[in-house]
C-alpha positions as CSV (number, residue, x, y, z in Angstrom):
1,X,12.7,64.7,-33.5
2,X,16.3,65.6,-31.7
3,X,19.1,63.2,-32.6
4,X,19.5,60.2,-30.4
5,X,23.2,58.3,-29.7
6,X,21.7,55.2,-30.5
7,X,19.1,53.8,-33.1
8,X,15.4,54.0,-31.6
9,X,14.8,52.2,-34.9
10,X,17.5,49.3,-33.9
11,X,16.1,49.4,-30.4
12,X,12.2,48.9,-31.5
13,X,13.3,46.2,-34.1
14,X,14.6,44.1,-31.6
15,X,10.2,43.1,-31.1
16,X,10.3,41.8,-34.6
17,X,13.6,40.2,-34.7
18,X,12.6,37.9,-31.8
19,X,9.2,37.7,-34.1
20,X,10.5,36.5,-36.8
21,X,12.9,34.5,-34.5
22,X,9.7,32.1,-33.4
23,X,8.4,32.2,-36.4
24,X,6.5,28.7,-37.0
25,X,7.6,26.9,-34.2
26,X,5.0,25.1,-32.2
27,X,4.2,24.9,-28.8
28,X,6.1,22.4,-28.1
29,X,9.0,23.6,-29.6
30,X,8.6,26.8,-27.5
31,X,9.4,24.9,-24.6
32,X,11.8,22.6,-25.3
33,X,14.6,22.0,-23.2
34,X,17.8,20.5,-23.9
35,X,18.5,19.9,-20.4
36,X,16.5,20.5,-16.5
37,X,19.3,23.5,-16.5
38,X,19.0,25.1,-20.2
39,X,16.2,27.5,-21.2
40,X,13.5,27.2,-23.7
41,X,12.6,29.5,-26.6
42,X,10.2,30.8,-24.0
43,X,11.8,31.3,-21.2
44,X,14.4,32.8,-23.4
45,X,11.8,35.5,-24.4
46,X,10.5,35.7,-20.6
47,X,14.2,36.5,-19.6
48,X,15.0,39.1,-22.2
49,X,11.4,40.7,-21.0
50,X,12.8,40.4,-17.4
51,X,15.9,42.6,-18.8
52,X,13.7,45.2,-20.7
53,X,11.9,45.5,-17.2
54,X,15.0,46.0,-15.3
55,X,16.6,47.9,-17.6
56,X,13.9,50.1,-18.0
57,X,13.9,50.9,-14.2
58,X,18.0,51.5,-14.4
59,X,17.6,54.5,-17.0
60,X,14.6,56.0,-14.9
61,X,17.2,55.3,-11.9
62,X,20.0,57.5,-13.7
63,X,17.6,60.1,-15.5
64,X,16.2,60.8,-12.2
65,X,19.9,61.4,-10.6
66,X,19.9,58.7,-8.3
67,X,22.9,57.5,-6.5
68,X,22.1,54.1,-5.7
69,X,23.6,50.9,-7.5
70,X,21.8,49.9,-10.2
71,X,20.2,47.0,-9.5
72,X,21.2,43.4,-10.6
73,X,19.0,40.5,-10.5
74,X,18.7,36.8,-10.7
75,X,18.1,35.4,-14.1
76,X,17.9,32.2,-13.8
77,X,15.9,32.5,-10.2
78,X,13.6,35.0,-12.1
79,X,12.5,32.5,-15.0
80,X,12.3,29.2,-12.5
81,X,10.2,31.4,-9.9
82,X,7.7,32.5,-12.5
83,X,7.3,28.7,-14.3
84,X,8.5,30.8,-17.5
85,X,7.5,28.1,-19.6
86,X,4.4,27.8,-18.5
87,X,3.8,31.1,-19.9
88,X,2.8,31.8,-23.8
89,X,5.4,33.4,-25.8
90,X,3.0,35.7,-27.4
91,X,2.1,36.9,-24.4
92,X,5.5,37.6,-23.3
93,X,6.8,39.0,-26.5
94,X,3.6,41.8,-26.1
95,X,4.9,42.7,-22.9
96,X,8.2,43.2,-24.1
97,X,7.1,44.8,-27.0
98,X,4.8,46.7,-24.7
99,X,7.9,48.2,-23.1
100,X,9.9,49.0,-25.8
101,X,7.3,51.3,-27.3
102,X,6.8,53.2,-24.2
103,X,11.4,53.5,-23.5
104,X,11.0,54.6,-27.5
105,X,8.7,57.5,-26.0
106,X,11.5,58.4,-23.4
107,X,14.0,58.1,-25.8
108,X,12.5,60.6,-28.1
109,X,12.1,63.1,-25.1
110,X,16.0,63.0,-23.9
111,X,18.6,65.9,-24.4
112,X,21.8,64.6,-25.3
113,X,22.9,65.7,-22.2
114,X,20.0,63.2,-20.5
115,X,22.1,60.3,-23.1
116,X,25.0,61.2,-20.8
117,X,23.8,60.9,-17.4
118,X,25.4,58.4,-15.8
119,X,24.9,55.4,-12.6
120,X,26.8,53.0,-11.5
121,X,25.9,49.6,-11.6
122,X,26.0,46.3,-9.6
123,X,30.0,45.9,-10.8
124,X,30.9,49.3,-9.5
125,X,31.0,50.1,-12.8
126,X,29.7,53.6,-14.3
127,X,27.4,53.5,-16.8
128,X,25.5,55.8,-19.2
129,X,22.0,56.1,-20.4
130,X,23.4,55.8,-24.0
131,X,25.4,52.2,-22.7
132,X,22.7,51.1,-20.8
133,X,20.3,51.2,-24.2
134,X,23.1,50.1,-26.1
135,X,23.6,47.3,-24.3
136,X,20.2,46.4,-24.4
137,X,20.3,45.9,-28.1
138,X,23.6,44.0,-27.6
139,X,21.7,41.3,-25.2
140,X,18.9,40.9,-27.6
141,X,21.2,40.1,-30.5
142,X,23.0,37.9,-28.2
143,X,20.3,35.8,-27.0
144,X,19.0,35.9,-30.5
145,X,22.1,33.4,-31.1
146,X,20.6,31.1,-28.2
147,X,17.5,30.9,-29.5
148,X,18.9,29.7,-33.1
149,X,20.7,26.8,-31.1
150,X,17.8,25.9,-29.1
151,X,16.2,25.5,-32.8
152,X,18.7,23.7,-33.6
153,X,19.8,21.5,-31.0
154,X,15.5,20.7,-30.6
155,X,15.8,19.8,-34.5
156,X,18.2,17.7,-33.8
157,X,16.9,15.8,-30.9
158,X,13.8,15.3,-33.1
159,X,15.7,13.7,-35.6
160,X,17.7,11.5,-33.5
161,X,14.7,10.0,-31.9
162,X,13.0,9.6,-35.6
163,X,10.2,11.7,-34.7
164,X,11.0,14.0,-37.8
């Protein structure tokens, strides 16, 4: 196994992170909303499998020495168009995990002068392979955060209305 600029490791753990993220909630407090305009626990998880998707396609995009923009797209439009919480969060954690296994694969396979290959993306911004990976970890960890205060802010509503 060659040496990689960022932890496959790190990358893969991000599946059982967001696992252990869920971890006995119910149903219901999968999609639980604070507001019409906040996400859910779900459509959290949909969203970040939205990013792994897109993401995916930017680093095939830059390994394969295209020059178009890397693409940008929609969050918000993306989890309201697909009724994201209508979905099951099992389901959508397997995709993602899905993906992640299969960029792992990739990962393993690149030079580290395939790690340097760069795009540039929707800001006019360049980009490397290694950043875009990177970065992918980053948002995980980030939304990782929002998921804690949906928990939260869901435990706290409970309370408040005495249904605890």
């Amino acid at each position: 196994m060659s040496q990689t600029p960022i932890s496959i490791d790190q990358y893969i753990r991000t599946y059982d992170q967001l696992q252990e993220a869920i971890a006995g909630l119910s149903e219901e407090q999968l999609v639980w909303k604070a507001s019409e305009k906040s996400w859910s626990v779900t459509e959290v998880l949909t969203h970040l499998t939205d990013h792994n998707l897109v993401v995916s396609f930017r680093i095939r995009e830059v390994l394969a020495g295209s020059e178009v923009r890397l693409p940008a797209f929609a969050q918000d439009e993306w989890v309201a168009g697909q009724r994201a919480n209508g979905a099951q969060a099992a389901d959508v954690l397997e995709a993602f995990r899905a993906l992640l296994l299969y960029n792992s694969l990739l990962f393993r396979r690149l030079s580290p002068e395939d790690w340097n290959k760069s795009g540039v993306n929707f800001k006019g911004q360049t980009v490397t392979v290694e950043a875009i990976a990177q970065s992918f970890i980053n948002h995980v960890h980030h939304h990782l955060g929002q998921i804690e205060r949906v928990k939260q802010a869901e435990k706290s509503s409970r309370e408040s209305s005495g249904a605890v």
